[in-house]
N, C-alpha and C positions, 0 to 999 in steps of 0.2 A: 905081572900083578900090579894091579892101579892102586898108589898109594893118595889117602887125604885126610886134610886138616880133619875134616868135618864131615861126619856121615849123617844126617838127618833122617827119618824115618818116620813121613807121614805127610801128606800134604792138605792136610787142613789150615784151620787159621794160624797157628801155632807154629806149623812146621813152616808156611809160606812166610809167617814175621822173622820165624828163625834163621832161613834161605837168605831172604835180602839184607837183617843183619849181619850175617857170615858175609857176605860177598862184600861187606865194607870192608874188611878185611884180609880176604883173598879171594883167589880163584876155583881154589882146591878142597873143591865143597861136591857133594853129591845128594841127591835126592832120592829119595824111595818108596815108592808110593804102593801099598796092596789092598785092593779094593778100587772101588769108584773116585773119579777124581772129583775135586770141588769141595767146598768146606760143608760138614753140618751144619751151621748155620745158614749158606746159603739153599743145602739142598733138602734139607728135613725139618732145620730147626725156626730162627729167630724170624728170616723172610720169610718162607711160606706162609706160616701161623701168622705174622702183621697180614698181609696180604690176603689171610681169608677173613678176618679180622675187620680189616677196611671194610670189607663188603658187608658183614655182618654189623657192623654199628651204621650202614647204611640204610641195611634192612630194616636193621631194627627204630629206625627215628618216625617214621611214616604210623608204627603202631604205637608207637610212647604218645604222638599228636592223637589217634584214635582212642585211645584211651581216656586221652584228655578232654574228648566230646570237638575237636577242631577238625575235625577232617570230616566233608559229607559224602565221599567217594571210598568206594573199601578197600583195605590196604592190599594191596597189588603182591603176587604169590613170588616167588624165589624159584628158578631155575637150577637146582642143584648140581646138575653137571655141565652148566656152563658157567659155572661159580667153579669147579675145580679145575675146568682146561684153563679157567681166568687165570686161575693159583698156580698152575703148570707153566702157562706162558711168562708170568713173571720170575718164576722160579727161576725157569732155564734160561733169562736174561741174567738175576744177578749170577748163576753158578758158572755164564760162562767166561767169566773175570778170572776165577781164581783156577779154572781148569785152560786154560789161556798159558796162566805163569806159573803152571808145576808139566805140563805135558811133556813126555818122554823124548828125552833130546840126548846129547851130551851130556849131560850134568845133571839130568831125572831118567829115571827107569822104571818100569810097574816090573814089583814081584813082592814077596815076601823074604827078607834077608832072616838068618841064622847064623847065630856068634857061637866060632869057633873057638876062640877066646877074648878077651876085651880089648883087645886092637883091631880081630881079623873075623871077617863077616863072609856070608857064601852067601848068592843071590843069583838065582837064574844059571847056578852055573859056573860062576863065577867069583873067585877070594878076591875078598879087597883087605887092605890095613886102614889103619886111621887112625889120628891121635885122637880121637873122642868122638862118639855116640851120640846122639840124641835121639831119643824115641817123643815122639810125640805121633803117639797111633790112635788118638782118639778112644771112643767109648761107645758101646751099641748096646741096644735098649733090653730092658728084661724082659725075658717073657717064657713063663713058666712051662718046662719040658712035657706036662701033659696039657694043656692049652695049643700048644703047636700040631693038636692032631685035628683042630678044627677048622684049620684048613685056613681061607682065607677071609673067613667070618670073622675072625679075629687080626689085631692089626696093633702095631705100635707106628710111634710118630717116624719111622723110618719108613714105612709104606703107606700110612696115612694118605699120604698127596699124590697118591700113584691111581688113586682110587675113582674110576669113571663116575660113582655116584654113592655117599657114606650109608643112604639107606633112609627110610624116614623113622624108625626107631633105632637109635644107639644107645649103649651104656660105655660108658668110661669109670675101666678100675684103675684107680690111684687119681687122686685130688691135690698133685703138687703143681708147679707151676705150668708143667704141656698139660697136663689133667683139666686146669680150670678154663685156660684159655680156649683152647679147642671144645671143650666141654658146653662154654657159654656161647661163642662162636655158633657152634654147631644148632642150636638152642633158636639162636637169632636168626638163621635162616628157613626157623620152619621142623627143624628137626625134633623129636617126642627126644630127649639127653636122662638118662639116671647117673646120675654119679656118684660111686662108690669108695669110700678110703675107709682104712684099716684105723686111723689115727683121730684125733679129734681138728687138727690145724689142718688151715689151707694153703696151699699156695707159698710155701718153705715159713710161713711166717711163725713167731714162737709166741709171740703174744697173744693171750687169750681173748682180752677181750679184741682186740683189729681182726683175728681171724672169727670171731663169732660175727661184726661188725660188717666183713666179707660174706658171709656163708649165708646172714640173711636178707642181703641182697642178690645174691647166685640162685637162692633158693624161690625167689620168685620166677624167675624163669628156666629152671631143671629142677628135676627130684633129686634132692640131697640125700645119701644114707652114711652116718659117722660113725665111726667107731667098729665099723663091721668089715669083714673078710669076705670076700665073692666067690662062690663057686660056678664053674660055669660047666653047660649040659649041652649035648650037640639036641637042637631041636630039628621037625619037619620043616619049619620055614623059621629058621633062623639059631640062635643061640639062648638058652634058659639060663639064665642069672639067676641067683638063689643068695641073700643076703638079706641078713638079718630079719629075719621071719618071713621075706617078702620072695615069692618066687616070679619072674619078667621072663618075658621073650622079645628078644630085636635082633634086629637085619644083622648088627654087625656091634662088636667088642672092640673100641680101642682100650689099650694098655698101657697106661702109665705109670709103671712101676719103678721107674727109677732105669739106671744106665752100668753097665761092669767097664770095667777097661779092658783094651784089647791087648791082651799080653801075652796070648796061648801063641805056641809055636814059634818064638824067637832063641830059644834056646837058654835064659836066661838061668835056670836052673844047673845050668856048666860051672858058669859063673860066681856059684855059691849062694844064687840067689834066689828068695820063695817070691814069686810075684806077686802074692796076696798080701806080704808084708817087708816090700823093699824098704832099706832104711835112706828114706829120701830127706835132706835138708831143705827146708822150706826157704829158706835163704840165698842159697846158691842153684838148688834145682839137682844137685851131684847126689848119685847114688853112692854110698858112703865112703869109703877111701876112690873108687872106680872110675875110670874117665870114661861118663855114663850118665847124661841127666837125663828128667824129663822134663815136657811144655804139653800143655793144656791140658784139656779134660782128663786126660789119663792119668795127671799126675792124683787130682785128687784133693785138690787144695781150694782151687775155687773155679769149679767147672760154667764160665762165660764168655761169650765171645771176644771182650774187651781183653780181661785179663787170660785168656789164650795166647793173642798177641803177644800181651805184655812178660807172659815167659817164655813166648819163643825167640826172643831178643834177650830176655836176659840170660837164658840156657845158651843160647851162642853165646853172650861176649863172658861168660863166667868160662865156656871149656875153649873159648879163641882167647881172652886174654885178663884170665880171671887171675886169683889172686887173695889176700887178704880186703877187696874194696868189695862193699855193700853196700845196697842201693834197697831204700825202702820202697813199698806199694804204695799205689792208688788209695785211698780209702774206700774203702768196700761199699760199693753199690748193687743190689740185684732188683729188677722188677720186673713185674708180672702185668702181661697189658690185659686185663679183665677190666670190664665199667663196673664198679670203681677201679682203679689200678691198685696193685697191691703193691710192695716194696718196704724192702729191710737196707737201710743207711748204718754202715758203722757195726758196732755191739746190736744184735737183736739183745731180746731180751732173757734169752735161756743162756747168751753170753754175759750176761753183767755181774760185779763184782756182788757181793752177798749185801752189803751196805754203804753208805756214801752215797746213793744216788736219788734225786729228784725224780719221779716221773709225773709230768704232764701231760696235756693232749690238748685236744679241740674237736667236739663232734660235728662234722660237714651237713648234718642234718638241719645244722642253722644258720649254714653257712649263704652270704646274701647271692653273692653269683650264680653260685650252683644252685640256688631254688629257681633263681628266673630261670635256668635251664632244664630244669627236671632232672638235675644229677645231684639233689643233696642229700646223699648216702656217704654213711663211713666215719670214719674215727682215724685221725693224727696224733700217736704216742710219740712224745719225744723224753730221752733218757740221758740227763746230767748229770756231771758230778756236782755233790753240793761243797765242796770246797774250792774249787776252781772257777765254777758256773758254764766250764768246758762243756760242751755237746758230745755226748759219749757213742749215742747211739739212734736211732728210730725207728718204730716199727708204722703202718699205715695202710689203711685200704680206704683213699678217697677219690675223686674227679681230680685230673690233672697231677697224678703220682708223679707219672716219669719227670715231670719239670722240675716239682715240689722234692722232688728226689737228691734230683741234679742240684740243686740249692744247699740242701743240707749237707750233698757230699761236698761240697766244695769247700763250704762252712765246717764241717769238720777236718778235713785235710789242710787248713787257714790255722787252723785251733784257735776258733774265733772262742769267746764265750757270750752267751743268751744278752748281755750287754752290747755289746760290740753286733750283736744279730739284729738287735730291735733299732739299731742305729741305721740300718740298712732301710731305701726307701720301699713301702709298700705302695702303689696303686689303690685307686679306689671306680670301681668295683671291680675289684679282682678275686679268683679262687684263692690266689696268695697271701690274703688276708687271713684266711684259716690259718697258717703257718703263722702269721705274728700273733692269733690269737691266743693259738698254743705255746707261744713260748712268751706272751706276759702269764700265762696260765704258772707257768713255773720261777718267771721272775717273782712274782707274789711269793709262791716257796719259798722263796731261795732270799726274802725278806731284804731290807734296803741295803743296795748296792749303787745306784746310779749315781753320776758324779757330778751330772749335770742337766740340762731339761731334755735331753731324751736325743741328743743331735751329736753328730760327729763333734769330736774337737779339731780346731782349726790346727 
């Protein structure tokens, strides 16, 4: 019977940060992998979607110029399935990194293990011991048990990219963040897109007005429908979508419903535990007295490819060499690559305390860079405390998010405040100006504060 430190279970982003973390510290580490190897991001998630993405804001510049009366030649058609073998071949470039450094050796195995009790596992056959666990088995996408009888007209972003051609009319139900990307994407290459959500917001955002600010500019190029539930009807050439008064026929349904964890069949309920409701500590990652964490999306905490990583490094060194020491997060960054880009920094806004707080913004619609480009769409909400002048939070769907993102997070995890931020240099003519714009927008709130004429002190 093979005993070790460290049993791991999963070899996504999570489990592969967890791996190299443990191996700082021994040898006596194992791997276990069930299902396909390679991370969701590399195989389903973050690269593919950039990558059709690329091609679709390529596509799409040649018609923004035609629109704008500059172009006297007509804008040249989109290849759809050489846009996806495109998206296949880089796919299976980045997937083959991380299938590379989990493949079945000594030290990795494909099966599915089951805990006999919480030291001792059975996989392929075989009990092992171990002084702790970690599952990080990731998470696969929803898709509703009478929908799976319509074969392969229907589709979530795990088979999306598998797909020799999406069709020239799709609907996409559910409008969060794979719903929108792939939705506009899809839109810009030529594709007829309906996009259906159940909710009023787009793209995880909680702010009303940024997600209204997104949705009508989405809405110019796909049919938006909000607030409505989809039924879907096997048709003669294709699939009948029926939402909100409106009945449609297309080629093919993606599903973006959201994601479950994969928890069935580990045995976890020996254990005394309901997988629907483990009591996980957000802190250490430990399922509650048990030498048992989780890392990444499964856990449920903050499903991204960064912060996957960053629990699969802390879930090792809390069950290799944890303790009463605690190590705080990242500041919370998530963004959505749609023109305009969408992104929540910090506290959205359905997180902020009840009072105390500032909110400002900046509409990019006046914004001077992004008009010479034809991307001045969108609204920057940023959300302060008004006793600090701290940066609490922000919500936003303008040109150049992920930068403007990256700025605020850092600016927040600094615990700069909106003083200390305007002190920073801006460019001129930059989209970055929007971002100082919105935040003398709140220094005015936030009434006189400044100590000096507006410049670092020496």
């Amino acid at each position: 019977m093979r005993h070790f430190r460290l049993v791991i279970v999963g070899a996504g982003t999570a489990g592969l940060a967890a791996l190299n973390e443990a191996r700082r510290y021994t040898d006596r580490v194992l791997l276990i992998n069930d299902g396909p190897y390679g991370t969701t991001c590399a195989r389903v998630g973050c690269m593919p979607s950039k990558a059709l993405l690329a091609v679709a804001g390529a596509a799409a510049a040649p018609s923004r110029l035609a629109a704008a009366g500059l172009l006297n030649d007509p804008v040249p058609g989109v290849d759809l399935a050489r846009v996806m073998a495109h998206v296949r071949q880089l796919r299976d470039h980045f997937v083959a990194g991380p299938v590379r450094a989990s493949a079945p050796g000594e030290h990795s195995v494909a099966g599915r293990p089951r805990f006999i009790d919480a030291n001792t596992l059975e996989v392929n056959g075989e009990t092992l011991t171990t002084d702790a666990t970690l599952l990080a088995t990731g998470t696969r996408p929803i898709l509703p048990r009478a929908w799976q009888a319509l074969g392969d007209r229907v589709v979530t972003s795990d088979s999306f990219f598998e797909l020799e051609h999406p069709g020239r009319r799709v609907a996409v139900v559910g409008l969060g963040p794979i719903g929108v990307e792939l939705g506009q994407g899809l839109a810009r290459l030529g594709v007829e897109v309906h996009g259906i959500t159940r909710g009023q917001r787009l793209a995880g955002l909680s702010d009303p007005l940024v997600s209204e600010a997104l949705a009508a500019r989405l809405g110019e190029e796909l049919s938006l429908t909000l607030g409505e539930t989809a039924d879907l009807e096997p048709a003669p050439d294709g699939v009948r979508v029926v939402a909100g008064g409106q009945s449609i026929v297309v080629d093919r349904v993606l599903v973006a419903l959201g994601r479950r964890p994969n928890l069935e069949g580990l045995g976890l309920e020996g254990l005394g535990l309901d997988p629907a409701r483990l009591p996980l500590d957000p802190a250490t990652l430990q399922v509650g007295a048990l030498p048992l964490y989780l890392a990444g999306d499964v856990s449920g905490l903050r499903p991204l490819m960064h912060e996957a990583a960053d629990e699969g490094r802390l879930a090792a060194w809390q069950a290799l060499r944890g303790g009463e020491q605690r190590f705080a997060r990242r500041a919370p960054l998530a963004i959505v690559f749609t023109e305009p880009g969408a992104a929540r920094v910090g506290l959205g806004m359905d997180e902020l305390p009840g009072d105390g707080v500032v909110l400002g913004g900046h509409d990019f619609g006046r914004q001077g860079r992004a008009r010479m480009e034809g991307r001045n769409h969108g609204l920057l909400r940023l959300y302060v405390d008004r006793a600090s002048g701290r940066l609490l939070g922000s919500e936003m769907a303008i040109p150049e998010a992920e930068h403007i993102a990256h700025l605020l997070a850092w600016c927040l995890q600094q615990e700069l405040d909106v003083e200390r931020m305007l002190q920073m240099p801006f460019y001129h003519p930059v989209v970055e100006e929007g971002l100082r714009s919105a935040l003398q927008d709140v220094a005015r709130q936030l009434g006189p504060r400044r100590s000096g004429p507006g410049l670092p002190p020496a």
